[in-house]
Every structure is written in C-alpha cells, then in structure tokens.
PAPA-637493 format. One record per residue: residue in three letters; chain; y negated, x, z of N, C-alpha, C, CB in turn. Coordinates in nm, 4 decimals, m for minus. Atoms other than C-alpha are relative to their C-alpha. Glycine has a CB too. Layout:
BEGIN
PT     r   c        n_Y        n_X        n_Z       ca_Y       ca_X       ca_Z        c_Y        c_X        c_Z       cb_Y       cb_X       cb_Z
PT   ALA   A          Y          X          Z          Y          X          Z          Y          X          Z          Y          X          Z
...
//
This chain:
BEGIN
PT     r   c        n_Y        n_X        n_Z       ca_Y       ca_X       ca_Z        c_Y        c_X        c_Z       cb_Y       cb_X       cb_Z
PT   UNK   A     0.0021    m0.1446     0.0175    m0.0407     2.3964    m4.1582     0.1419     0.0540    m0.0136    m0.0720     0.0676     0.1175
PT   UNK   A    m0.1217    m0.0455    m0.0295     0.3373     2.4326    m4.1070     0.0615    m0.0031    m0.1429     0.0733    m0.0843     0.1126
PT   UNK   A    m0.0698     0.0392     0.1359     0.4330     2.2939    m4.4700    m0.1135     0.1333    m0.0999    m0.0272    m0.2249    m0.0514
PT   UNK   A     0.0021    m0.1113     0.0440     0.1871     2.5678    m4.5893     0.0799     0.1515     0.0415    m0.1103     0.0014     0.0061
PT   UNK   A    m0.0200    m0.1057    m0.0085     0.2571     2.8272    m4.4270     0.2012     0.0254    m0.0396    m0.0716     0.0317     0.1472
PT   UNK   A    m0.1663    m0.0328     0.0126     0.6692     2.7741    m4.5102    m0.0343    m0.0024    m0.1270     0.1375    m0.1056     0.0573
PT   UNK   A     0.0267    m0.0167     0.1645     0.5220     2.7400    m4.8766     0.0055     0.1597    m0.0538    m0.1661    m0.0631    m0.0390
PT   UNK   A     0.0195    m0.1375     0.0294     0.3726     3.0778    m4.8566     0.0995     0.0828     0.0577    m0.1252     0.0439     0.0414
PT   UNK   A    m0.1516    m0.1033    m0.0241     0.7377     3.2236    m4.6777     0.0490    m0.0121    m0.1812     0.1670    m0.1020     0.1520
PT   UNK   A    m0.0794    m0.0300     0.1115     0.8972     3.0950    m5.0029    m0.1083     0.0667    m0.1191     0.0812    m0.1446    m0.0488
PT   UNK   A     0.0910    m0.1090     0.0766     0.6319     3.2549    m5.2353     0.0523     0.1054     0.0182    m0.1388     0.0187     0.0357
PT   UNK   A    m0.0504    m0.1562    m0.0279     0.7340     3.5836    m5.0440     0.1372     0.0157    m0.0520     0.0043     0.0427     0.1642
PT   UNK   A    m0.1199    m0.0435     0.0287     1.0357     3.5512    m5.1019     0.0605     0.0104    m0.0787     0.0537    m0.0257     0.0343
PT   UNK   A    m0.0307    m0.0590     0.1756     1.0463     3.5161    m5.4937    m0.0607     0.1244    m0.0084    m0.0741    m0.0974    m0.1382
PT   UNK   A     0.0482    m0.1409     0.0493     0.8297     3.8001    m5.4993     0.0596     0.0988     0.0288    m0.1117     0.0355     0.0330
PT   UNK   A    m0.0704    m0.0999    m0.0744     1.0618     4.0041    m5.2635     0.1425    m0.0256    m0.0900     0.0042    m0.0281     0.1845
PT   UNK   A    m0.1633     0.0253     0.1192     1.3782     3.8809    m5.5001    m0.0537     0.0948    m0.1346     0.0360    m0.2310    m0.0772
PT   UNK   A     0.0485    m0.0756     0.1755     1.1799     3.9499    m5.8373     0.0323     0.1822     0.0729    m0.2636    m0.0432    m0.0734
PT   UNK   A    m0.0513    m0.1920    m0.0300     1.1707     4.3509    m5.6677     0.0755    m0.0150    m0.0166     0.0044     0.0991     0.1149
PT   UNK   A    m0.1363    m0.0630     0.0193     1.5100     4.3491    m5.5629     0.0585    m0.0402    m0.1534     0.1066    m0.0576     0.1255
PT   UNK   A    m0.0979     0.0108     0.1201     1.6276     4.2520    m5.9168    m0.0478     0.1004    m0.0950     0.0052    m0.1480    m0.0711
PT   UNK   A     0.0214    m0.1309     0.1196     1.4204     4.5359    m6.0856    m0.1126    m0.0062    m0.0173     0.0661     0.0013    m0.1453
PT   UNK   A     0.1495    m0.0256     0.0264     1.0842     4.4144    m6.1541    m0.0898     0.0082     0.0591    m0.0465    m0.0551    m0.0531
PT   UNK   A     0.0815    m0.0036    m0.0899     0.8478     4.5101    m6.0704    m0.1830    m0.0876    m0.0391     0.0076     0.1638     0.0267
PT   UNK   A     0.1080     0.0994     0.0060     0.4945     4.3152    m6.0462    m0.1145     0.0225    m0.0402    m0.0235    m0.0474     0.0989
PT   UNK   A     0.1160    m0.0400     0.0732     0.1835     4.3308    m6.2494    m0.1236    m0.0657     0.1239     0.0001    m0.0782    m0.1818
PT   UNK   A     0.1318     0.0496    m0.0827    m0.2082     4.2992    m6.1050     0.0085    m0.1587     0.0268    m0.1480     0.0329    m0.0919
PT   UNK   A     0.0286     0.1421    m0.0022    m0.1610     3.9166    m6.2121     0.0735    m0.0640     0.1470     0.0649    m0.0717    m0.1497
PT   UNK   A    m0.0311     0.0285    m0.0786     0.1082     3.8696    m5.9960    m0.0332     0.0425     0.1853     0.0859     0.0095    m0.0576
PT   UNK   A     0.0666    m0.0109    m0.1217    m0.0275     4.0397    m5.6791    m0.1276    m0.1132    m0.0046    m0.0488     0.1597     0.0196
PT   UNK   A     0.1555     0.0568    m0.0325    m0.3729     3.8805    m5.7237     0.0271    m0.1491     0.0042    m0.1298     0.0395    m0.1279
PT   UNK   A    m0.1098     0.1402    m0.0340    m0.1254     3.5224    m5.7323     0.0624     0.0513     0.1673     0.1754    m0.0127    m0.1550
PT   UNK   A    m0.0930    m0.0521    m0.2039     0.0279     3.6416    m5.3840    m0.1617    m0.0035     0.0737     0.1137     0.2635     0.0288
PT   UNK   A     0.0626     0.0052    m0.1185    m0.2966     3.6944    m5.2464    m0.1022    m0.1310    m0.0019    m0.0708     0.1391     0.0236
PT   UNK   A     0.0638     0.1077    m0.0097    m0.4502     3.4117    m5.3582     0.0576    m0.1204     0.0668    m0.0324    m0.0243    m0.1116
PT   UNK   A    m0.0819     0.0816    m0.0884    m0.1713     3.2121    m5.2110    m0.0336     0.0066     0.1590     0.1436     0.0432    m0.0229
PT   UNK   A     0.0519    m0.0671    m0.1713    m0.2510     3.3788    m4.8521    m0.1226    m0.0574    m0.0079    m0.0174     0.1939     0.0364
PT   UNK   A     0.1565     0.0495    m0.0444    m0.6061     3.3270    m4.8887    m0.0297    m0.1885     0.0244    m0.1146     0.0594    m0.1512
PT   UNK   A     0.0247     0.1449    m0.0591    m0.5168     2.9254    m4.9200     0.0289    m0.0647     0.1081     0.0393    m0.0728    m0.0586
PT   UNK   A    m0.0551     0.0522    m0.1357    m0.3242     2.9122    m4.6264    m0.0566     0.0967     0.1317     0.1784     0.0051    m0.0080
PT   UNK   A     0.0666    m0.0946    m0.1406    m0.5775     3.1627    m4.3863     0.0568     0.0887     0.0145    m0.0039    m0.0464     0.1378
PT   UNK   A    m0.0819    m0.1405    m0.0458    m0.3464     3.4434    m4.3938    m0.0742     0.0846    m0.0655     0.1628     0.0225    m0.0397
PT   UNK   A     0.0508    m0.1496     0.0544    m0.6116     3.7122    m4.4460     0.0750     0.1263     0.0320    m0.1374     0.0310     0.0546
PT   UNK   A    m0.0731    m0.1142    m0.0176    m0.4302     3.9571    m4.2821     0.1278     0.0696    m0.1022     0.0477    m0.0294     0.1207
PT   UNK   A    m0.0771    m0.0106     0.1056    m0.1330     3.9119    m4.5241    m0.0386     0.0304    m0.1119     0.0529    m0.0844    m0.0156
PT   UNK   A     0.0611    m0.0425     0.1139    m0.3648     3.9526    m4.8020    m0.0225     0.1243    m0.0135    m0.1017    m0.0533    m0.0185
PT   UNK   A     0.0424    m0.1749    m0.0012    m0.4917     4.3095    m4.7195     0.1421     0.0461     0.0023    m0.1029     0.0730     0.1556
PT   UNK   A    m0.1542    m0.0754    m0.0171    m0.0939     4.3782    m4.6460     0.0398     0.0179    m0.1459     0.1320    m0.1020     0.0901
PT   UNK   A    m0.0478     0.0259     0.1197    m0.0152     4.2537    m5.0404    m0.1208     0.1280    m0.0598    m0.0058    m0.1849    m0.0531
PT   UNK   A     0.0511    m0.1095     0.0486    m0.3214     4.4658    m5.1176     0.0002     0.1178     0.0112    m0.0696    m0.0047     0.0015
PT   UNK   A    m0.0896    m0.0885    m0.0404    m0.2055     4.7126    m5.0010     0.0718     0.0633    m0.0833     0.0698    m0.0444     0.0720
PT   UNK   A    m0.0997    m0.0127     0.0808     0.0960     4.6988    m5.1395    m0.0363     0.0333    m0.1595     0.0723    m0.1206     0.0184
PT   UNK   A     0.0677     0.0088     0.1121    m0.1075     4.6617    m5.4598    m0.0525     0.1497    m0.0179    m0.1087    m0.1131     0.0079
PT   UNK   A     0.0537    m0.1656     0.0327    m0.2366     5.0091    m5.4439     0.0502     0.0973     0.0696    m0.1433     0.0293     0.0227
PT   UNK   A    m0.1318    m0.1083    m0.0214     0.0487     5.1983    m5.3057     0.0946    m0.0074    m0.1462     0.1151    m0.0587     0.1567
PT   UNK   A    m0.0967     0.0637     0.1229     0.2371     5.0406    m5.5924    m0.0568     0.1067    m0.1485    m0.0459    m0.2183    m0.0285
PT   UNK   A     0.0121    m0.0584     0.1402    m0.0227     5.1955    m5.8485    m0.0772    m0.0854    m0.0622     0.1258     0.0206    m0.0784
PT   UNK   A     0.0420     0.0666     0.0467    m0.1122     4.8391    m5.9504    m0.1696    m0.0440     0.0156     0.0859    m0.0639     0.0200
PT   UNK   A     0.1792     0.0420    m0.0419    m0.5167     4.8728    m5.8181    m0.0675     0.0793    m0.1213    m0.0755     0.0764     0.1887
PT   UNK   A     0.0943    m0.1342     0.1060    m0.7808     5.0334    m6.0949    m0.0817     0.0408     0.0760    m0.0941    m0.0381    m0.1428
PT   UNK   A     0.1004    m0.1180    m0.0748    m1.0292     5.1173    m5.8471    m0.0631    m0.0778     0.0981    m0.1243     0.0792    m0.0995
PT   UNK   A     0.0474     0.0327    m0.1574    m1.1549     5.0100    m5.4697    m0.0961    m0.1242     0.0017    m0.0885     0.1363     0.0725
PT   UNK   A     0.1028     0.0507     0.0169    m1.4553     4.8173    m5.6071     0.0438    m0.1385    m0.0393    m0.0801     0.0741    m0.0842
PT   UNK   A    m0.0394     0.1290     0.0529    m1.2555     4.5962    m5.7938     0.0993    m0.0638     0.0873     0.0541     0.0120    m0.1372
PT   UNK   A    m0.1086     0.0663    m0.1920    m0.9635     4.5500    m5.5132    m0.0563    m0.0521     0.0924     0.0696     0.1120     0.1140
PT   UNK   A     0.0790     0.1078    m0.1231    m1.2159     4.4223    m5.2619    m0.1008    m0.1418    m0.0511    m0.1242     0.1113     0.0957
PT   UNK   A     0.0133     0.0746     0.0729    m1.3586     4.2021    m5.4893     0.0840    m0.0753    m0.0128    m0.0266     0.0350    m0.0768
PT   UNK   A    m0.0825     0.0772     0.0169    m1.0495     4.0852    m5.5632     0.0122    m0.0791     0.1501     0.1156     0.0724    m0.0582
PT   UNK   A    m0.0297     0.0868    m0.1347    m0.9777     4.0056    m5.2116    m0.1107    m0.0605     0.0502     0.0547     0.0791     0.1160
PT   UNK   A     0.0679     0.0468    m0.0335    m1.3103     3.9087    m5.1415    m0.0041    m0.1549    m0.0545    m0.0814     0.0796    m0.0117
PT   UNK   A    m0.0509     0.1092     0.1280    m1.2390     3.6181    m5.4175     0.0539    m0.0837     0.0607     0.1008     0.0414    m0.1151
PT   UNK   A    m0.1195     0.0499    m0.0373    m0.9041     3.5274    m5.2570    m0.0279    m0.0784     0.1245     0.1020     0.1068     0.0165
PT   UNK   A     0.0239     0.0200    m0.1589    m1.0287     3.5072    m4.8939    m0.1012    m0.0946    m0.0063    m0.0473     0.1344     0.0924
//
C-alpha cells in the first residue's frame, strides 16, 4: 500500500506543478486524478479532487459528477 499511496503523492504533485505553471486542467484530467485515488482507496481524496472539479468550473452537472465518482470509487 505504501508504494501506492507515494505513487498517488507524485500524481499530486504533477497536477499541483501543471497549475503552478499556468494550466490549468480539463474534465479528462480530473477524472485521471480521481481515478488514480479510487485505485489506491483514497475515496476521500476523490470527493476533495471533485470538488475541486466543480469549484474550478470543470463539472457539467451533479448527475454526471457522481457518476463520475461513482465509476472511480
């Protein structure tokens, strides 16, 4: 579990670079972040990215966001 879960730190932490350099992240790439979480049991982290996902702007609508995470998880 330890070699995942340091997998899914470095995941975060391209995604937290890609921001700081400017870009910003499409549906694909969130719904890649949370599918990463969902392989290593981090549901909680998933709803956090989703989250993020629809503060961001990047959700179309509730039905399909829990879906999505329902998917992931």
């Amino acid at each position: 579990m330890f070699d995942e879960e340091a997998h899914l730190s470095k995941v975060f932490l391209v995604f937290h670079e890609m921001r700081a350099q400017g870009l910003e992240p499409d549906r694909a790439a969130y719904n890649a972040l949370m599918s990463a979480c969902a392989r290593v049991g981090a549901v909680e982290r998933c709803f956090d990215v989703l989250r993020q996902m629809v503060n961001g702007g990047r959700a179309h609508d509730d039905e399909d966001d829990a879906s999505e995470v329902a998917a992931a998880v």
